[in-house]
C-alpha positions as a Markdown table, in Angstrom:
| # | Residue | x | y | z |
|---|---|---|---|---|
| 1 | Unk | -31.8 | 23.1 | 74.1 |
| 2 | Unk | -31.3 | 23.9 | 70.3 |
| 3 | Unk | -34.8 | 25.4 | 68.6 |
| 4 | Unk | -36.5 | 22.9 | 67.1 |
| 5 | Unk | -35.0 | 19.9 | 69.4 |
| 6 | Unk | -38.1 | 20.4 | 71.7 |
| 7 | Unk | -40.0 | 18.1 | 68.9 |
| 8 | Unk | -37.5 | 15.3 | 69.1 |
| 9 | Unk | -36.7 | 15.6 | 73.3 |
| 10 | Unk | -40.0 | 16.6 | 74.9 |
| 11 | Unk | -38.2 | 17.4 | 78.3 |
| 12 | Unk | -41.4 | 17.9 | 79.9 |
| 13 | Unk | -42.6 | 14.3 | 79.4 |
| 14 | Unk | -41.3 | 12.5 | 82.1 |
| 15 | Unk | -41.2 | 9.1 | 82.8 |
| 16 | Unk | -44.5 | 7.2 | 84.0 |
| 17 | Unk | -42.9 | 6.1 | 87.4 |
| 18 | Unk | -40.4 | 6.9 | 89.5 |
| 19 | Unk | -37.0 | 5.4 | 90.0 |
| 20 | Unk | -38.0 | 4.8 | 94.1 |
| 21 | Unk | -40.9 | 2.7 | 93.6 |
| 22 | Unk | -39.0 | -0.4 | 93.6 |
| 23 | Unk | -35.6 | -1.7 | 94.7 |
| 24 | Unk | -32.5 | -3.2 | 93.4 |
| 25 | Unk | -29.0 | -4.4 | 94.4 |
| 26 | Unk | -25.7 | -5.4 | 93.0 |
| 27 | Unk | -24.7 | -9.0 | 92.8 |
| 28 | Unk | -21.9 | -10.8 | 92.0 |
| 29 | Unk | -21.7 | -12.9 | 89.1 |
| 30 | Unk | -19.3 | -15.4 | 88.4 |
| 31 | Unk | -19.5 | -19.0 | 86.4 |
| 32 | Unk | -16.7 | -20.1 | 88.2 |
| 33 | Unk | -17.0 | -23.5 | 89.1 |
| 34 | Unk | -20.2 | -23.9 | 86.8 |
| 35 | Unk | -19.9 | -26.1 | 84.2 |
| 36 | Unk | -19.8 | -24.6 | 80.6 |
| 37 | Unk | -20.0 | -26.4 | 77.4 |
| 38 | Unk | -17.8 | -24.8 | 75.2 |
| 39 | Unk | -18.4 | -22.5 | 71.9 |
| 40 | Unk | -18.2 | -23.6 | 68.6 |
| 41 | Unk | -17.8 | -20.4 | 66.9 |
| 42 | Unk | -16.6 | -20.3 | 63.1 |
| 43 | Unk | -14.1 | -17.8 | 63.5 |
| 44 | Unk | -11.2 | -18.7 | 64.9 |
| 45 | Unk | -9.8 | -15.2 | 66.1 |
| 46 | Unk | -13.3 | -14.5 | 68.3 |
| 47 | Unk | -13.3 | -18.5 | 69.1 |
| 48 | Unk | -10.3 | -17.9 | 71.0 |
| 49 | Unk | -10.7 | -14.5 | 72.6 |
| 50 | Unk | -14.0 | -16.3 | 73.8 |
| 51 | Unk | -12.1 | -19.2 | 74.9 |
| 52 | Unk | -9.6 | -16.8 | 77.2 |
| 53 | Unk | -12.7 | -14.9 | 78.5 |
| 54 | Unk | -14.3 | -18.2 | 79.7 |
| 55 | Unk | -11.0 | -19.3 | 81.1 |
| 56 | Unk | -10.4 | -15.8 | 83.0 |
| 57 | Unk | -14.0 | -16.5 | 84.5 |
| 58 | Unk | -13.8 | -19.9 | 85.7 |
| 59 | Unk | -10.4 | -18.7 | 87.4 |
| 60 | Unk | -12.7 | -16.0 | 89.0 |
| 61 | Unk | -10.4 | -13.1 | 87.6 |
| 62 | Unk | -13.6 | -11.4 | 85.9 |
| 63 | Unk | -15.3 | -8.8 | 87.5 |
| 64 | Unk | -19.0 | -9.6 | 86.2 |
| 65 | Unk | -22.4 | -8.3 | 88.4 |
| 66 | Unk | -25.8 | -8.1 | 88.1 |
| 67 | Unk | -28.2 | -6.1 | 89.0 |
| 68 | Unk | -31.2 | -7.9 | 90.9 |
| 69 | Unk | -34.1 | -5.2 | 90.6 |
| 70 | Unk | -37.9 | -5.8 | 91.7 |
| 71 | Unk | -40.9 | -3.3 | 92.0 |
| 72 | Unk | -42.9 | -2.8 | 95.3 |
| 73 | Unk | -45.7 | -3.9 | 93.6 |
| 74 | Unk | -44.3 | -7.1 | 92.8 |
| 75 | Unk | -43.4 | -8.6 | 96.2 |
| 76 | Unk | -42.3 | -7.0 | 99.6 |
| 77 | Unk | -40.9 | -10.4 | 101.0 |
| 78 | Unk | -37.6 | -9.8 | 102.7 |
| 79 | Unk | -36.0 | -12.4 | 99.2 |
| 80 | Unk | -37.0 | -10.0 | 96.5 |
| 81 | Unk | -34.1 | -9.3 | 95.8 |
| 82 | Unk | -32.4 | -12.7 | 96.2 |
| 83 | Unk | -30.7 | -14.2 | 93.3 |
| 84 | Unk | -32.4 | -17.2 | 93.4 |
| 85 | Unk | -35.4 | -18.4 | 92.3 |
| 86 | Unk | -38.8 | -18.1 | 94.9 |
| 87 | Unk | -40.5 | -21.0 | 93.0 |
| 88 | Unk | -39.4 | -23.6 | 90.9 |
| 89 | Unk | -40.7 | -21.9 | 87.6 |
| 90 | Unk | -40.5 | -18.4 | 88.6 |
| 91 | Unk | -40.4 | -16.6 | 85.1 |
| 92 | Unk | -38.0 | -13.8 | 85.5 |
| 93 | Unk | -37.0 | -10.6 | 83.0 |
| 94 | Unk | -33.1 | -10.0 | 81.7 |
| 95 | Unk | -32.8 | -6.7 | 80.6 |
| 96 | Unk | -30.0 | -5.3 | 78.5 |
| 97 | Unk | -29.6 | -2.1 | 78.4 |
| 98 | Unk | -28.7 | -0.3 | 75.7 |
| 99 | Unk | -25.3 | 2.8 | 75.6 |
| 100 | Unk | -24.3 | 2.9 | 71.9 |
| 101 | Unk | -21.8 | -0.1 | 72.8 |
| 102 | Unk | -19.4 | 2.5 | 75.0 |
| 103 | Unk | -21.7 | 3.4 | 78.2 |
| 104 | Unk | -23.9 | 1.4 | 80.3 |
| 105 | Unk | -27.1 | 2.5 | 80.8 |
| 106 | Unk | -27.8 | 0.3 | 83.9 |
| 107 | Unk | -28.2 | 3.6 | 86.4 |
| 108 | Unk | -30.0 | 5.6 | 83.8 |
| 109 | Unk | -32.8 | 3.0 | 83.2 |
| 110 | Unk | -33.3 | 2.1 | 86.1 |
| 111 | Unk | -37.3 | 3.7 | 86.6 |
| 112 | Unk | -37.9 | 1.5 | 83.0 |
| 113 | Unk | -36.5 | -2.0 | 84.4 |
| 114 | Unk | -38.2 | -1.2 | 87.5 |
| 115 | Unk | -41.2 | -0.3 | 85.7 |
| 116 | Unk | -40.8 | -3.3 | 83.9 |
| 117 | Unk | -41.2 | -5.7 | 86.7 |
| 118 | Unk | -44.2 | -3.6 | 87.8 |
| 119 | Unk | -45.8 | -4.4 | 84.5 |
| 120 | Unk | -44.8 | -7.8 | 83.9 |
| 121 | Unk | -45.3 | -9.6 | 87.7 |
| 122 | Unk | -41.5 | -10.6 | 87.5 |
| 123 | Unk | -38.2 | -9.5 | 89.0 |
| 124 | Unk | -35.7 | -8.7 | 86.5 |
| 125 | Unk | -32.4 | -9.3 | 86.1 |
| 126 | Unk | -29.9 | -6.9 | 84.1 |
| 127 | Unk | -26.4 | -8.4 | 83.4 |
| 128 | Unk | -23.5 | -5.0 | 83.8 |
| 129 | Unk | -22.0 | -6.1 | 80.3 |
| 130 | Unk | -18.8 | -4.5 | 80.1 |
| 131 | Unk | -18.5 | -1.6 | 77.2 |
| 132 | Unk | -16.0 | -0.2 | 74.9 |
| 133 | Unk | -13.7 | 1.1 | 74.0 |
| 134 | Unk | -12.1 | -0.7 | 76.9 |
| 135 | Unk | -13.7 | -3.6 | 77.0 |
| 136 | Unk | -14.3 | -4.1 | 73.1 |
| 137 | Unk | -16.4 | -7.1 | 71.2 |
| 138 | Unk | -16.9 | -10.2 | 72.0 |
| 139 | Unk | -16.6 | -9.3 | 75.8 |
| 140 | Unk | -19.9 | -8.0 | 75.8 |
| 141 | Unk | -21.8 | -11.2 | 74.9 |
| 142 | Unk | -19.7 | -13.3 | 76.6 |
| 143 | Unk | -20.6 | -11.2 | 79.2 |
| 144 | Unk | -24.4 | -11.8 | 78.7 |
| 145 | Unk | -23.9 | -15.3 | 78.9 |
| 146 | Unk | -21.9 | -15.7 | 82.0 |
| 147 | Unk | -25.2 | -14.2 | 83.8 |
| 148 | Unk | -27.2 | -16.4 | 82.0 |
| 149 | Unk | -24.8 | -19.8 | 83.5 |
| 150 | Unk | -24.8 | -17.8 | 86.9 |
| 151 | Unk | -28.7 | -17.4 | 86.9 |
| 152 | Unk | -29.2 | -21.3 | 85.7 |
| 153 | Unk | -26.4 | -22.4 | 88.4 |
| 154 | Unk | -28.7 | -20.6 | 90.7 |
| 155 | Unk | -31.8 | -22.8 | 90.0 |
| 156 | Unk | -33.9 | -20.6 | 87.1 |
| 157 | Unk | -34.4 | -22.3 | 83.9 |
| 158 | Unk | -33.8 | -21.3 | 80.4 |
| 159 | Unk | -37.4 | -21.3 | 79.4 |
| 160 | Unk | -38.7 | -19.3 | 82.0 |
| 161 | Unk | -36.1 | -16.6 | 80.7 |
| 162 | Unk | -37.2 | -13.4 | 78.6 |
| 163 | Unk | -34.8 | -11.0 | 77.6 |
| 164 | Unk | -35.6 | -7.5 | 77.0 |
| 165 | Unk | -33.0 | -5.4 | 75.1 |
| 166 | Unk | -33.1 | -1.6 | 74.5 |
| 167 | Unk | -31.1 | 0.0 | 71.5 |
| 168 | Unk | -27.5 | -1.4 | 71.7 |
| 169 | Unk | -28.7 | -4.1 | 74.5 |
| 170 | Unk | -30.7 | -5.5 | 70.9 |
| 171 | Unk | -27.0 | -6.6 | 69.0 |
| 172 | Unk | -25.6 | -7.6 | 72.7 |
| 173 | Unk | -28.6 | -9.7 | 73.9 |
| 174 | Unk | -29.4 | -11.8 | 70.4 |
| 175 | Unk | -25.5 | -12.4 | 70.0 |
| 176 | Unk | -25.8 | -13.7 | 73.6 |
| 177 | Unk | -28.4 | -15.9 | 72.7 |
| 178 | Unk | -26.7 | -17.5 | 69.7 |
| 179 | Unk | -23.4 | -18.2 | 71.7 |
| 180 | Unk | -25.9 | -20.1 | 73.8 |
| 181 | Unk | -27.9 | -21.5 | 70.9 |
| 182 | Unk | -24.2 | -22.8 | 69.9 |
| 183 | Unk | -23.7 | -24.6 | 73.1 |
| 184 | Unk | -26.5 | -26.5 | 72.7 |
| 185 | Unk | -28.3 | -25.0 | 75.6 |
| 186 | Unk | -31.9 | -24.9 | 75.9 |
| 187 | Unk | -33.5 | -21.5 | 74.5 |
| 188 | Unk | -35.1 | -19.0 | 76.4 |
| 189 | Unk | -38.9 | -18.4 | 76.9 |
| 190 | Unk | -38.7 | -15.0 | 74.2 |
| 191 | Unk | -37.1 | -12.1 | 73.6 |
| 192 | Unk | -38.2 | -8.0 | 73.3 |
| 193 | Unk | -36.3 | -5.8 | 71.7 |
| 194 | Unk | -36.7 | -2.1 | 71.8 |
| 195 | Unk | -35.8 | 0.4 | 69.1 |
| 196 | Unk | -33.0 | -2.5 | 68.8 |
| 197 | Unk | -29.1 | -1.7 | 66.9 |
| 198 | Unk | -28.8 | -4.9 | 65.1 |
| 199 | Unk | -26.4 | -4.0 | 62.1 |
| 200 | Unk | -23.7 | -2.3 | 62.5 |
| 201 | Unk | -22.6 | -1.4 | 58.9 |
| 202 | Unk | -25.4 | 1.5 | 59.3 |
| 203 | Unk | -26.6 | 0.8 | 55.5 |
| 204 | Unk | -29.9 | 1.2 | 56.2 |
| 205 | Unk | -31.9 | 4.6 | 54.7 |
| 206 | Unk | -33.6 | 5.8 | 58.1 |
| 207 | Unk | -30.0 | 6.5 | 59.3 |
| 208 | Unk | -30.5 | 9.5 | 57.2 |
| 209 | Unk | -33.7 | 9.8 | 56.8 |
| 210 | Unk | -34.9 | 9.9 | 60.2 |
| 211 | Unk | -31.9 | 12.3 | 61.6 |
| 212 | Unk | -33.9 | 15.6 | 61.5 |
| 213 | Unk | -36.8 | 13.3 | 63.8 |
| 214 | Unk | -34.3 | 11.3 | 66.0 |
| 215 | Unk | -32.0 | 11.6 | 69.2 |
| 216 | Unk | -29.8 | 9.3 | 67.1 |
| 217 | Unk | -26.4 | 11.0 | 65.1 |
| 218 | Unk | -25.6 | 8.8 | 62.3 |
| 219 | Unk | -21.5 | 8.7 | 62.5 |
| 220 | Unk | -20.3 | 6.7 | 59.3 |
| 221 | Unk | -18.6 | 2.9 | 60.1 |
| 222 | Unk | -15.4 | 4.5 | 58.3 |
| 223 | Unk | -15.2 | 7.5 | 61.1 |
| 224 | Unk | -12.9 | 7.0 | 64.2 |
| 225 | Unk | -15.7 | 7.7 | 66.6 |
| 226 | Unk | -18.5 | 5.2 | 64.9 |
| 227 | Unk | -20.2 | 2.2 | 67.1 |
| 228 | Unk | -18.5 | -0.1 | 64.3 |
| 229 | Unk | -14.8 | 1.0 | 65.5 |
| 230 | Unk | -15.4 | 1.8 | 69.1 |
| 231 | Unk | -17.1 | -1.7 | 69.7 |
| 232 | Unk | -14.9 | -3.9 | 67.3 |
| 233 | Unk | -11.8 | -1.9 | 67.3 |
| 234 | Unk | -10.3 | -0.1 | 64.6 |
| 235 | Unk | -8.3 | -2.7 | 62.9 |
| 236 | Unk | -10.7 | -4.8 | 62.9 |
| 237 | Unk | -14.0 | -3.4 | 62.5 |
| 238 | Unk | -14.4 | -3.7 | 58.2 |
| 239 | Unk | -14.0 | -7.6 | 59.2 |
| 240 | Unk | -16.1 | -7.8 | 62.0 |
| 241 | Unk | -19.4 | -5.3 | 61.4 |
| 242 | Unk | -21.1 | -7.8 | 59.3 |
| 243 | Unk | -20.5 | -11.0 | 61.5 |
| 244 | Unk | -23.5 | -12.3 | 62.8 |
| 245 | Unk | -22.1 | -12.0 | 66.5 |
| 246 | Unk | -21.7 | -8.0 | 66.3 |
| 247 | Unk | -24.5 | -7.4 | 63.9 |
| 248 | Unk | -27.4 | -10.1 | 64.2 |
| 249 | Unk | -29.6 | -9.0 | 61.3 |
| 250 | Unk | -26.9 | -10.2 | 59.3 |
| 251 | Unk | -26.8 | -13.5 | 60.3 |
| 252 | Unk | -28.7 | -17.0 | 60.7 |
| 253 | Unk | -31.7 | -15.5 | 63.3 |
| 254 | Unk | -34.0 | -19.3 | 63.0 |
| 255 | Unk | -32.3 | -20.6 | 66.4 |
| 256 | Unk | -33.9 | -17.4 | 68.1 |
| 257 | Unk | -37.3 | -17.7 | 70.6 |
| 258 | Unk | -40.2 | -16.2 | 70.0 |
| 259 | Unk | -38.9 | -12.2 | 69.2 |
| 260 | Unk | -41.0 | -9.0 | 69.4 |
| 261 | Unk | -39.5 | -6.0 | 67.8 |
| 262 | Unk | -40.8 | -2.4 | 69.0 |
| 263 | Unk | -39.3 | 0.8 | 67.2 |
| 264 | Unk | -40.6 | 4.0 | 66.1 |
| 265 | Unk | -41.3 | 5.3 | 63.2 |
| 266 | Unk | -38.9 | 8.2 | 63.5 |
| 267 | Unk | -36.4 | 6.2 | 65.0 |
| 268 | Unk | -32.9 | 6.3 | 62.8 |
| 269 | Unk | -32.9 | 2.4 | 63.5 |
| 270 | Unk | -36.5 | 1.7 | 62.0 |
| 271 | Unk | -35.4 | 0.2 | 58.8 |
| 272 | Unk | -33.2 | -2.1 | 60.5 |
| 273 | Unk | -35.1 | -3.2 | 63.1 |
| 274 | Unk | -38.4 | -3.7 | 61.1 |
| 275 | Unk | -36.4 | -5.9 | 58.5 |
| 276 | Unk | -34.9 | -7.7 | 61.8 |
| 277 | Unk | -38.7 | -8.8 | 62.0 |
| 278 | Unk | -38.9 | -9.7 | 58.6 |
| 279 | Unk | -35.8 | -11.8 | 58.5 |
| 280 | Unk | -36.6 | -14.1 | 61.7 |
| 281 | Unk | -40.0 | -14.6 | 59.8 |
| 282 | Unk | -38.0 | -15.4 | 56.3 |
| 283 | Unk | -35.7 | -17.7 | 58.7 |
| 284 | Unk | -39.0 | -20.1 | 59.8 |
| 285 | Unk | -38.5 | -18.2 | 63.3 |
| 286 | Unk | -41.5 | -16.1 | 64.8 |
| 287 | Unk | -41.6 | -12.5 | 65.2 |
| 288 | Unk | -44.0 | -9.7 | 65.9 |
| 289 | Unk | -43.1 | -6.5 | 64.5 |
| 290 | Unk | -45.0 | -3.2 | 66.6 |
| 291 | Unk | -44.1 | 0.5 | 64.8 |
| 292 | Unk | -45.0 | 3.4 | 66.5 |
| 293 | Unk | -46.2 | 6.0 | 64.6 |
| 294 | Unk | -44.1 | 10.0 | 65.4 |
| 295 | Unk | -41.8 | 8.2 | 67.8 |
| 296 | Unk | -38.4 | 8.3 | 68.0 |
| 297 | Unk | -35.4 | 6.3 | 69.8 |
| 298 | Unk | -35.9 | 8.5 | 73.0 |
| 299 | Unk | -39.9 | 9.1 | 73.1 |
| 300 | Unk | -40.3 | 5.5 | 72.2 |
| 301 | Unk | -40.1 | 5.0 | 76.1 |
| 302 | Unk | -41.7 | 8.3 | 77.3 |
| 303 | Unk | -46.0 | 9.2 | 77.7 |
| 304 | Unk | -48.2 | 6.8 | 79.7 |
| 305 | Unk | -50.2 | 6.5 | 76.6 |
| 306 | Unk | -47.2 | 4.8 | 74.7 |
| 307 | Unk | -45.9 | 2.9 | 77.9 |
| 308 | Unk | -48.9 | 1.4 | 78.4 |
| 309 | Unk | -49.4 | 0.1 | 74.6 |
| 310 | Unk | -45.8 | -0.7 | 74.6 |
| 311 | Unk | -46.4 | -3.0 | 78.3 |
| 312 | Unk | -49.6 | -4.1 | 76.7 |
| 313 | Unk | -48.0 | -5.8 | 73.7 |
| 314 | Unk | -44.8 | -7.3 | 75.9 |
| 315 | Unk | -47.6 | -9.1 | 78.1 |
| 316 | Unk | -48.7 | -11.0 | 74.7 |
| 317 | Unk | -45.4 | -12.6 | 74.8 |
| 318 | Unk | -44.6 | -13.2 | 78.4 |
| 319 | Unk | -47.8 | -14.2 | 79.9 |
């Protein structure tokens, strides 16, 4: 490790529980067959990439899963792990993970959703969204929503729903929910987002201010390798990084549930994510804002003292 990186990647801390005290499998998820109002989106270009994505599914030629996770602690009934609900308004936890758009994270958080469902009393859900470059914008949303038809095909409701969403998971998972706010669906219970990417133009000052405290390299939108052209492609990216479907901040946020925004105060995403906060509140929506003080986008989820403050606050929203 480079001197001085100690500060910013304390390798010692590990996290507060380990990956085995819970379990998880793989299901399939498909909205094939399920009925699925359509979108309404103002662009045309996205509209129809959207449009062929939804037609792909319903012909079953997407490959979409889920992860069905749930902690020891919360039940050790043989249908844990069952993608369907135990009780008519079991509240559950979707989880997106976060990868900088271009890796799924799914395998490497797994102790945190785990822990999650430890914390929270509920199984938890996390959709495999497909990532870029490959798979590039909107797929990833679309993705998102197409385990949100599959779980409400299954018997959960919307408002027993709460999404958590880590880093990129943040831009994927409020995107998700305003391609189901256009539907006309009902919303979900609330939302969490942690240390959340929410505009991609990178404008914001803690992108360089924070880089000497943060885990976080701040790669301009105009560079090949940025989350702006990997995610939205390189042709299109100047169009696309300020639509409200790849960066959220930037868009209408009043449609959203109740939303609590955690980031800390070293992270290279605070600005962004603390005027997320402020904007839903501007918007006549509802939002918490929680800074922690000295933490960055890694140690934000690292130290029993700042897991259990971080649990402590999600509990406000989802019991």
């Amino acid at each position: 490790m480079a001197q001085g990186l100690a500060a910013v990647v304390p390798v010692t801390d590990e996290p507060a529980i380990p990956a085995s005290v819970g379990s998880y499998r793989i299901a399939p998820c498909s909205i094939a067959d399920v009925h699925e109002p359509p979108y309404r989106v103002d662009d045309t270009d996205i509209q129809d990439q959207l449009n062929a994505l939804r037609a792909q599914n319903q012909q079953g030629k997407l490959d979409n899963s889920l992860v069905v996770a749930c902690a020891a602690s919360v039940s050790a009934a043989a249908d844990a792990l069952k993608d369907t609900p135990r009780a008519a308004n079991e509240r559950i936890v979707v989880y997106i993970c976060g990868g900088g758009f271009v890796s799924s994270d799914v395998p490497l958080l797994k102790w945190h959703y785990i822990k999650v469902s430890h914390e929270l009393g509920q199984r938890v859900f996390v959709p495999r969204y497909h990532v870029a470059p490959t798979h590039q914008f909107p797929r990833a949303p679309y993705d998102v929503c197409a385990a949100m038809h599959y779980l409400c095909a299954h018997g959960f409701r919307p408002q027993n729903m709460t999404f958590v969403c880590i880093s990129a998971g943040g831009s994927v998972g409020l995107a998700a929910l305003h391609l189901w706010h256009l539907q006309g669906l009902p919303m979900i219970n609330g939302a969490v987002a942690i240390a959340p990417s929410v505009d991609l133009t990178l404008a914001h000052r803690s992108w360089r201010g924070n880089q000497d405290k943060c885990v976080l390299h701040y790669v301009p939108p105009e560079h090949p390798c940025s989350m702006s052209q990997m995610y939205c492609g390189a042709e299109a990216h100047e169009r696309l990084q300020r639509h409200p479907l790849v960066s959220p901040l930037l868009g209408p946020l009043q449609h959203l549930p109740p939303v609590q925004v955690h980031v800390g105060g070293d992270d290279a995403l605070h600005d962004e994510a603390t005027e997320l906060a402020a904007r839903i509140n501007e918007q006549q929506g509802s939002a918490e804002l929680f800074v922690y003080p000295k933490r960055n986008h890694y140690t934000i989820l690292r130290g029993k003292t700042q897991l259990d403050a971080l649990y402590a606050n999600i509990r406000q929203l989802t019991d």
